[in-house]
C-alpha positions in Angstrom: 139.4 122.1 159.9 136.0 119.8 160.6 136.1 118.4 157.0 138.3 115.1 155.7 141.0 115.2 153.3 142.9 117.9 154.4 140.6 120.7 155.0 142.2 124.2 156.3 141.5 127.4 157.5 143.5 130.2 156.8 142.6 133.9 158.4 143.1 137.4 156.3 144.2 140.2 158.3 141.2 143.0 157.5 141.5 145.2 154.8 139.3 147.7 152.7 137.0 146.2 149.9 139.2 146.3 147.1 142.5 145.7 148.6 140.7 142.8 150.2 139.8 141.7 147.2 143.2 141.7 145.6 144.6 139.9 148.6 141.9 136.8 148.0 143.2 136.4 144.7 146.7 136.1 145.2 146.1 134.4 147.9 144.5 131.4 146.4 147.2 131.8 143.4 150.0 131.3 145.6 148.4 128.5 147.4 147.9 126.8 144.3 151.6 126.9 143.4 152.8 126.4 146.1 150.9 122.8 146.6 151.8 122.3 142.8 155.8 122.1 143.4 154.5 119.6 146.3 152.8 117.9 143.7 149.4 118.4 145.3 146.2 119.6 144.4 144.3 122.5 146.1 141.0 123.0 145.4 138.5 126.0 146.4 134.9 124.0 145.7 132.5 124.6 148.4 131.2 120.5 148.4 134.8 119.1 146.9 133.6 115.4 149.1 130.2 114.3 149.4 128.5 113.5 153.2 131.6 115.8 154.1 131.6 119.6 155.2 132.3 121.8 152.8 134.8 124.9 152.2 133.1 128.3 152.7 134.5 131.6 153.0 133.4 133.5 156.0 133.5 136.9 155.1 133.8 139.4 158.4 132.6 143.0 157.8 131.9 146.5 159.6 131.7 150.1 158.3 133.4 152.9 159.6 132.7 156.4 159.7 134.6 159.3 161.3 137.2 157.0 162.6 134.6 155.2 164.6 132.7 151.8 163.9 129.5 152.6 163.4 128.5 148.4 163.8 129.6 148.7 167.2 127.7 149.4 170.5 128.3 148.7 174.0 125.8 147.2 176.0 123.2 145.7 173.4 123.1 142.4 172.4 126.3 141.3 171.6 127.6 144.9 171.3 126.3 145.8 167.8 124.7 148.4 167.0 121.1 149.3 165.3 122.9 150.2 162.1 124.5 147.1 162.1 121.5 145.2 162.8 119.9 146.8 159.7 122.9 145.9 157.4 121.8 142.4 158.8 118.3 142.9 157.3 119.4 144.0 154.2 121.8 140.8 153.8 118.9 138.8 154.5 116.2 140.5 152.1 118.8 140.6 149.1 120.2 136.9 149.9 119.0 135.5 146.3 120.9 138.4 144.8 123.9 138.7 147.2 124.1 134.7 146.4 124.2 134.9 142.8 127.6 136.6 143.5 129.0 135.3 146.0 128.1 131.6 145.6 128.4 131.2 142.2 128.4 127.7 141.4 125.8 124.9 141.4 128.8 123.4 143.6 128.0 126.1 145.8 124.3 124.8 146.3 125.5 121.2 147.6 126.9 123.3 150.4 124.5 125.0 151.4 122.0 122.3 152.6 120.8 121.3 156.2 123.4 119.7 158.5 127.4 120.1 158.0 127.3 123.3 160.2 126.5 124.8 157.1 124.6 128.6 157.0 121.7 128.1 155.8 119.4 129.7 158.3 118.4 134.0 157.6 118.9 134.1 160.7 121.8 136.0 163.5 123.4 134.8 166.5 126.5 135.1 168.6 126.6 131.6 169.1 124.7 129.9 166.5 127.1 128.6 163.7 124.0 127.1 161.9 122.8 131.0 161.9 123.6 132.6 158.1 125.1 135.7 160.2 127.3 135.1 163.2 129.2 137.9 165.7 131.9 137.0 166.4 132.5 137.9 170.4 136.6 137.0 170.3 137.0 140.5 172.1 134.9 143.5 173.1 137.1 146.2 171.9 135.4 148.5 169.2 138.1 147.9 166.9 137.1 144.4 166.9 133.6 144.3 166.4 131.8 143.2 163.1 129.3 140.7 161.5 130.3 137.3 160.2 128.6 136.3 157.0 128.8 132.8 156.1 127.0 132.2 153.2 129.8 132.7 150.5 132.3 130.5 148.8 135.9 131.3 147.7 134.8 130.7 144.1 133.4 133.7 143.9 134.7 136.6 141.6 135.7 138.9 145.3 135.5 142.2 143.8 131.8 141.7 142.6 130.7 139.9 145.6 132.2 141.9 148.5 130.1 145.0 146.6 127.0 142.9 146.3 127.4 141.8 150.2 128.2 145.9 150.9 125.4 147.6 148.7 122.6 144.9 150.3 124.1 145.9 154.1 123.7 149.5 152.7 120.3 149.6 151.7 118.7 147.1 154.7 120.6 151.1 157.2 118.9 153.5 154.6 115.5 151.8 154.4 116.0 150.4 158.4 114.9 146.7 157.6 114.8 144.5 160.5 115.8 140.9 160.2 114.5 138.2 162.6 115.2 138.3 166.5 118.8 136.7 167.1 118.7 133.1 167.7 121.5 131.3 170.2 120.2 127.9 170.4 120.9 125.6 167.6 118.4 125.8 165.2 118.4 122.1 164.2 117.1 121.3 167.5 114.4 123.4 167.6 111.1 121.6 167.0 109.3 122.7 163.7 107.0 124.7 164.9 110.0 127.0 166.4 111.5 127.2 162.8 108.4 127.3 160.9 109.4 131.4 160.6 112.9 130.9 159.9 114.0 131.8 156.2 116.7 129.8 154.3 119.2 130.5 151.4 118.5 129.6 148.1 118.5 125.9 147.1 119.9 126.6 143.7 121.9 128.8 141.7 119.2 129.0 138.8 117.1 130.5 142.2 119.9 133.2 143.4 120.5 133.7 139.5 116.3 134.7 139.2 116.6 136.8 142.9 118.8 139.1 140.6 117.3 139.1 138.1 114.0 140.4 139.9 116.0 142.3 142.6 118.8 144.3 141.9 118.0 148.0 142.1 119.8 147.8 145.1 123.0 147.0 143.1 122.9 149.6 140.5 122.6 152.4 143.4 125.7 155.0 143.0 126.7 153.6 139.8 128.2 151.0 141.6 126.9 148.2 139.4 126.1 148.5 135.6 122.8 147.5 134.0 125.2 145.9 131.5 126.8 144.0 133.9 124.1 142.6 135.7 122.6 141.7 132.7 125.4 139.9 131.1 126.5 137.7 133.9 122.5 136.6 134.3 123.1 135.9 130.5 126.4 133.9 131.3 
């Protein structure tokens, strides 16, 4: 990949939430043996080198109903759908929360900062890899078709932040929240007053850590989250 020091990218074939989620794990536990009888070291930090770009974990979603994505369709902008635009919005009005999941770290934070093609802009694009949400647009088949959320980092616990990224998605379809108009122009060119609109992430895991604190009704929505939970990992 971009970064120094031996920086890669490796792809997961898609899978449902949990299976997913167990795949992530043993996937970074076989990586880590496997560099270990190499004697090398493999590290999952989203910042591991300063002034260098950092290690996120680009996590591609769509839902599917009825056999049929329900993210996908034809002749909108890049072929998504309302619905999926609203899952968008609710992504972007839950970030703090989502965040305090899914990057977990005050490593995490030196990441996401201006620069290093790193997603800090609430924002969606089919070409914008500053943008926080990118579609991808490797094919137009249905099958195919999904949102790319950048924001996270592979030190997150999967199982609790694939939920948090799918119960936010969930409540921006059931109470239709809008995010900004897509943006395809790099949005570190634009002057200020063309970004003075444009939300960022969090600059802090004490900030994501207070979003759910204040905002996590969302979570706790078909018993999918505990009060007891949330609470304790605040607490932690």
């Amino acid at each position: 990949e971009v970064a120094t020091a031996g920086q890669t990218e490796i792809g997961l074939d898609v899978a449902e939430l949990v299976d997913q989620a167990d795949t992530l794990v043993k996937y970074k536990y076989i990586i880590k043996n496997v560099a270990s009888q190499f004697n090398k070291t493999v590290t999952f930090m989203p910042k591991p080198i300063f002034m260098d770009n950092g290690s996120g974990m680009h996590t591609h979603m769509s839902l599917w109903k009825s056999g049929k994505n329900v993210f996908y369709e034809q002749n909108k902008y890049a072929d998504i759908s309302e619905t999926a635009i609203y899952f968008i919005g609710g992504l972007f009005k839950h970030i703090k929360a989502v965040l305090a999941f899914a990057a977990p770290t005050t490593d995490s934070y030196r990441r996401l900062v201006p620069g290093y093609e790193a997603p800090i802009n609430l924002v969606y694009s089919a070409r914008n890899r500053s943008a926080s949400v990118r579609i991808p647009m490797y094919s137009s088949e249905e099958k195919a078709k999904r949102i790319e959320f950048r924001c996270p980092d592979a030190t997150c616990n999967p199982y609790l932040a694939f939920s948090a990224m799918i119960m936010a998605g969930i409540d921006g379809i059931i109470n239709r929240i809008s995010p900004p108009a897509p943006i395809d122009r790099d949005i570190y060119e634009l002057t200020p007053e063309e970004k003075q609109d444009i939300k960022s992430t969090p600059g802090s895991l004490k900030e994501s850590i207070d979003g759910l604190e204040t905002d996590h009704d969302f979570l706790l929505k078909g018993d999918v989250f505990s009060k007891e939970l949330i609470d304790s990992y605040i607490k932690f």
